[in-house]
Structure formats: structure tokens, C-alpha cells
C-alpha positions as CSV (number, residue, x, y, z in Angstrom):
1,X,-50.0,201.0,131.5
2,X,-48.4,197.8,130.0
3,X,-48.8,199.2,126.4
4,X,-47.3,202.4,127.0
5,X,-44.5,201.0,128.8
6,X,-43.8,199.1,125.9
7,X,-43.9,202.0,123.8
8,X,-42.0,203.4,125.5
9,X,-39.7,201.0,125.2
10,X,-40.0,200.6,121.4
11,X,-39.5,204.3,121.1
12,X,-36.2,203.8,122.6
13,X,-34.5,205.9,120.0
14,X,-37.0,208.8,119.6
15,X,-36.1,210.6,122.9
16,X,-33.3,208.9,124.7
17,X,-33.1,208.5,127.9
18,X,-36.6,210.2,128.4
19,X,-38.1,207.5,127.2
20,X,-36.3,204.4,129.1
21,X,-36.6,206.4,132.3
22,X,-40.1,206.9,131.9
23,X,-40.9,203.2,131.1
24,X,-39.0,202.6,134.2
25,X,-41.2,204.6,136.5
26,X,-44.5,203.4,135.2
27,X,-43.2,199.7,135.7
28,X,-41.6,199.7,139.3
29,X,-44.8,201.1,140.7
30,X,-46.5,197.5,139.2
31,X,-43.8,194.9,140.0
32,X,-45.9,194.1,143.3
33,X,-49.1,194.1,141.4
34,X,-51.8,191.7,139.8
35,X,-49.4,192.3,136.5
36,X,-45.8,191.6,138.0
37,X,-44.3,189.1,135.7
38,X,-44.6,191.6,132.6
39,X,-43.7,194.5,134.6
40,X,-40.3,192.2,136.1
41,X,-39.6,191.2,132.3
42,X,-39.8,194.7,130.7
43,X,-38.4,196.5,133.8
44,X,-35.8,193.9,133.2
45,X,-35.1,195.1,130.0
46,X,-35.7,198.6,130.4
47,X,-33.0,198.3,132.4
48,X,-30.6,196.5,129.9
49,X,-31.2,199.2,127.6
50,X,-30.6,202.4,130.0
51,X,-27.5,200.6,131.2
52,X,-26.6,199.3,126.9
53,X,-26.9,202.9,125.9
54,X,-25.2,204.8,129.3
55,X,-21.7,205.7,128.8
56,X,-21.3,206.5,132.9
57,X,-20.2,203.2,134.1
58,X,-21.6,204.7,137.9
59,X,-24.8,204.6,136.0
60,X,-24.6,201.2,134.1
61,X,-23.7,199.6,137.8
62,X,-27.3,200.9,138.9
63,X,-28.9,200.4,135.9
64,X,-27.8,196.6,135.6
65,X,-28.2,196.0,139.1
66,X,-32.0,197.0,138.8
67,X,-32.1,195.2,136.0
68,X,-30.6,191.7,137.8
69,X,-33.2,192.2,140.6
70,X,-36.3,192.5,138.3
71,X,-34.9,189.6,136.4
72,X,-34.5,187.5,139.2
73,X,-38.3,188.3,140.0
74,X,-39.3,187.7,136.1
75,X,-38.0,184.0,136.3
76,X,-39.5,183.6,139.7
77,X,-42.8,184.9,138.4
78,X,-43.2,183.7,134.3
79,X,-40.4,180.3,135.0
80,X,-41.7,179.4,131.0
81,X,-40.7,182.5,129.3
82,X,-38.2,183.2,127.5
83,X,-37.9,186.7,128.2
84,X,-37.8,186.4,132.1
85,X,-34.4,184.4,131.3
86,X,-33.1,186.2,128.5
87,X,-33.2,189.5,130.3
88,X,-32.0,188.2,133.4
89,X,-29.1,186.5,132.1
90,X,-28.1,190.1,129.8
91,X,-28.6,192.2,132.7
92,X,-25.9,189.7,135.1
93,X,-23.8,189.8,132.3
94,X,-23.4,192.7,131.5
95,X,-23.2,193.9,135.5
96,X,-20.6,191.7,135.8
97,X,-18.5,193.2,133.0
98,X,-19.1,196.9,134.5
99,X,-17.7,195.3,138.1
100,X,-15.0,193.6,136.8
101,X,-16.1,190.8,138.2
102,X,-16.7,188.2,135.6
103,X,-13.1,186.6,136.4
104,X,-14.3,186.3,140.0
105,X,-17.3,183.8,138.7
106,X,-19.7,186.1,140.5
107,X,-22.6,185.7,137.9
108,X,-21.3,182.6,135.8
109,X,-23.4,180.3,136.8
110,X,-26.4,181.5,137.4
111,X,-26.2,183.2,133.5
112,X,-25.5,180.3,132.3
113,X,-28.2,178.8,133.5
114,X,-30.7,180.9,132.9
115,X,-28.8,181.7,129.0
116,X,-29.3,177.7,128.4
117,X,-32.8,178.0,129.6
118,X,-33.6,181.4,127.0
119,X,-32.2,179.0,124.8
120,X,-33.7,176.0,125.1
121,X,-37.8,178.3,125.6
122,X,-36.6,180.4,122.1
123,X,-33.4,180.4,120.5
124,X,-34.9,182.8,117.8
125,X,-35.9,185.8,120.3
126,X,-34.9,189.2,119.5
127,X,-32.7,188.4,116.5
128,X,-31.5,185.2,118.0
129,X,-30.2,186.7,121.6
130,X,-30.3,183.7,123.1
131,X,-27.6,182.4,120.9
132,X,-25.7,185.7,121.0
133,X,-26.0,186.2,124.7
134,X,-24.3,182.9,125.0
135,X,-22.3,182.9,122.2
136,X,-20.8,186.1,124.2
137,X,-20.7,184.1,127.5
138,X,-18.3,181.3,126.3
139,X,-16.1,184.1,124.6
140,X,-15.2,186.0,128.0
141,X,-15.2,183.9,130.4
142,X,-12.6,181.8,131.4
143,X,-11.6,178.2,130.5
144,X,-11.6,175.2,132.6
145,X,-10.7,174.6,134.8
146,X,-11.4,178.1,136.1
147,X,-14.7,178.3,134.2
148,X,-16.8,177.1,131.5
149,X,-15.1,179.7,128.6
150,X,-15.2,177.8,125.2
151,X,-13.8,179.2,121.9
152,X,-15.2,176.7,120.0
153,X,-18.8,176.5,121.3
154,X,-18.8,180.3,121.1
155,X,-18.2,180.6,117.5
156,X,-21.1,177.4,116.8
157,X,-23.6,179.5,119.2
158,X,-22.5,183.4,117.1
159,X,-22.6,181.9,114.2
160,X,-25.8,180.6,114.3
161,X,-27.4,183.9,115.8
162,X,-25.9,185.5,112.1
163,X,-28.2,182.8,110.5
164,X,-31.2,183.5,112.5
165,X,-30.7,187.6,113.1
166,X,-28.8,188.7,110.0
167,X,-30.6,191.8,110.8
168,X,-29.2,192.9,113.8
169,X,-26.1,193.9,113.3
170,X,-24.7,193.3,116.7
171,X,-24.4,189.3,115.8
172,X,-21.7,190.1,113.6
173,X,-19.8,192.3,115.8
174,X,-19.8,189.5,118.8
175,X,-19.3,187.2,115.8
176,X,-15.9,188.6,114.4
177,X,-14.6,189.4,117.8
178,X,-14.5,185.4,118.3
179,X,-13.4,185.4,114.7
180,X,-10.5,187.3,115.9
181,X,-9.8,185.3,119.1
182,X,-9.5,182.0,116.5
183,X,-6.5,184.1,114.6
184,X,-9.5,184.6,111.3
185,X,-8.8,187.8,110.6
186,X,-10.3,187.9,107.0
187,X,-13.5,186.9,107.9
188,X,-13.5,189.1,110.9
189,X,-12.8,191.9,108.5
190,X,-15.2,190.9,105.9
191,X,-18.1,190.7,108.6
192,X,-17.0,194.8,110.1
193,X,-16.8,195.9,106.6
194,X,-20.1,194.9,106.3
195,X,-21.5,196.4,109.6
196,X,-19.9,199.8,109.2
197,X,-21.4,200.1,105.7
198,X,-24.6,198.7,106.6
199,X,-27.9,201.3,107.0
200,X,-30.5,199.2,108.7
201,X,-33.7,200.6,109.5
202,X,-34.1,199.0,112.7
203,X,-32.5,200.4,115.7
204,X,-30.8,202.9,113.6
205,X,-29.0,205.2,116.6
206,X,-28.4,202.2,118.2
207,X,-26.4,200.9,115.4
208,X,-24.8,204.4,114.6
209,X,-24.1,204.9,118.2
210,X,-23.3,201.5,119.9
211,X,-22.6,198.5,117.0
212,X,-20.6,200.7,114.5
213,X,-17.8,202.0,117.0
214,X,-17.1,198.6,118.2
215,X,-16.9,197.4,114.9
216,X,-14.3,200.0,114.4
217,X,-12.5,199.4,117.5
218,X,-12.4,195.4,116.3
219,X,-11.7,196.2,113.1
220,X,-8.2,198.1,113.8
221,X,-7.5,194.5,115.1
222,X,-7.6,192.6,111.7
């Protein structure tokens, strides 16, 4: 079951959201089984991904929230993985943004804990999302004293995801917006000239789809 979940999962792109949804429903009927810390980490990130491709914000809400819970259950179940962490943390994040809510300091603590904790297990996972997850983190959320936001440590943490993920293109994107935020607009430009132009073979609708309009949303900014 495992194996074709995961798939699944890496078929992503083939049949969309066939796949994701069918990975879903082979994993929730194992997340009180024998097996349940891989089938909280890839529900987890089944989840990410329905709700990451979903352009109904009604559905992201469900799709994250589902994703929180098996998170939360991941970490509880695999606490030295980085996946339980990395997963968890994306999912809040990105549930919060959908709410609204990340001004409210619903989720900030509790993603960055568990984004310091993905980083500290593997800061080199899936193209470096430790690093960008984080690097993302201290970007939108607010400064002290309301919150931990930091410019600074946000551009350190993106630009060291580039280094370790040049390959995912979404590094760059998160990368320039920061760029942006500092008042760099030439290097923001140079790094969105280079997405939009790029053809990488992994991912590819996901790049077409996703990374390259908000490169082109960024990029009327420079």
C-alpha cells in the first residue's frame, strides 16, 4: 500500500488531482495502523500538495487542515524524522496564509518549531525545504516585537536553499521576493529571468503552473 501511495504521490503531475486524491484515500484508512508514522508523513504531504496545486481557497482550507492533523500525528509518531516536521510545519504555514491568520500568530510558533527542528534532522531535504520553508517563515511574519519576522535571517536561510536546491526552482522565487523586500531589484530580476526561461525536467507542470506565474507576478515588481 505504502509503495503505491508513494507513487502515487510521485506521479503527482500525470493525472492531477486523481492521483493526490487517491494517495489520500489509501493512506487515511492506515493512519491508525501498524504503519502510522509513514502513512501521517505522506498523508501529510499528500495534503500539501492537493492544497499547493488547488486554486479554490474552500478547498486549500480542508486540504491544509488535514494536512496539519496528520502532521501533528507524524511528529508524534517518527519525533527523528525529518519529514514528520517538514510537512507539518508546510502544511500550518500554508493553512495559516489561506485563514488569514498568520498576523494573529495562530501557527507561528509551533512552525517555527518544528521548521528549526526539519532543519536541524536535514537541511538538504527536498531541494533544501527546510531552509526555504523557513527562509519563507521570517519573510511574512511579523517583526518583533509582534513576532519573530527577520529580513535578514530570511535572505541567509533562501539563499542558502539556492545553493543546496538550484534545481527547484521555487528557491529562487521565495529568494527574489526577499530580494525585493531588501529594495535589490536587479538581482531579484536576474533570479525571475532565470525561472521563467528555465525548462526543468522535474516537476515540470508544477513549474509551468505554480513557480512561473509568481515569478511573473514578482517580476512586474522589479
Amino acid at each position: 500500500m505504502f509503495e503505491e501511495a508513494k507513487k502515487l504521490l510521485a506521479e503527482r503531475e500525470a493525472d492531477h488531482p486523481a492521483n493526490l486524491l487517491a494517495a489520500r484515500d489509501l493512506l487515511q484508512k492506515e493512519t491508525d495502523g501498524s504503519g502510522k508514522a509513514e502513512a501521517c508523513q505522506l498523508l501529510s504531504e499528500v495534503m500539501f500538495w492537493l492544497g499547493e496545486y488547488s486554486h479554490n481557497d474552500k478547498e486549500k482550507d480542508e486540504y491544509f487542515k488535514v494536512g496539519v492533523d496528520a502532521g501533528k500525528n507524524a511528529v508524534k509518531y517518527a519525533p527523528d524524522e525529518v519529514q514528520s516536521y517538514l510537512w507539518y510545519a508546510a502544511n500550518m504555514g500554508a493553512h495559516g496564509v489561506v485563514r488569514g491568520i498568520m498576523s494573529s500568530l495562530f501557527y507561528i510558533k509551533d512552525i517555527e518549531k518544528a521548521g528549526k527542528r526539519a532543519m536541524e534532522l536535514d537541511e538538504h531535504y527536498f531541494h533544501g525545504a527546510p531552509l526555504r520553508l523557513m527562509g519563507r517563515f521570517y519573510h511574512q511574519c511579523p517583526g518583533f516585537p509582534i513576532g519573530p519576522g527577520d529580513k535578514k535571517k530570511s535572505l541567509k536561510l533562501l539563499e542558502k536553499a539556492v545553493e543546496l536546491g538550484p534545481e527547484f526552482y521555487m528557491n529562487y522565487v521565495y529568494l527574489a521576493d526577499i530580494l525585493l523586500a531588501r529594495y535589490k531589484k536587479a538581482k531579484a530580476k536576474e533570479l525571475l529571468d532565470r525561472v521563467i526561461a528555465a525548462e526543468p525536467e522535474e516537476l515540470p507542470d508544477y513549474h509551468k503552473n505554480v513557480v512561473v506565474p509568481e515569478a511573473e507576478i514578482l517580476l512586474k515588481k522589479c
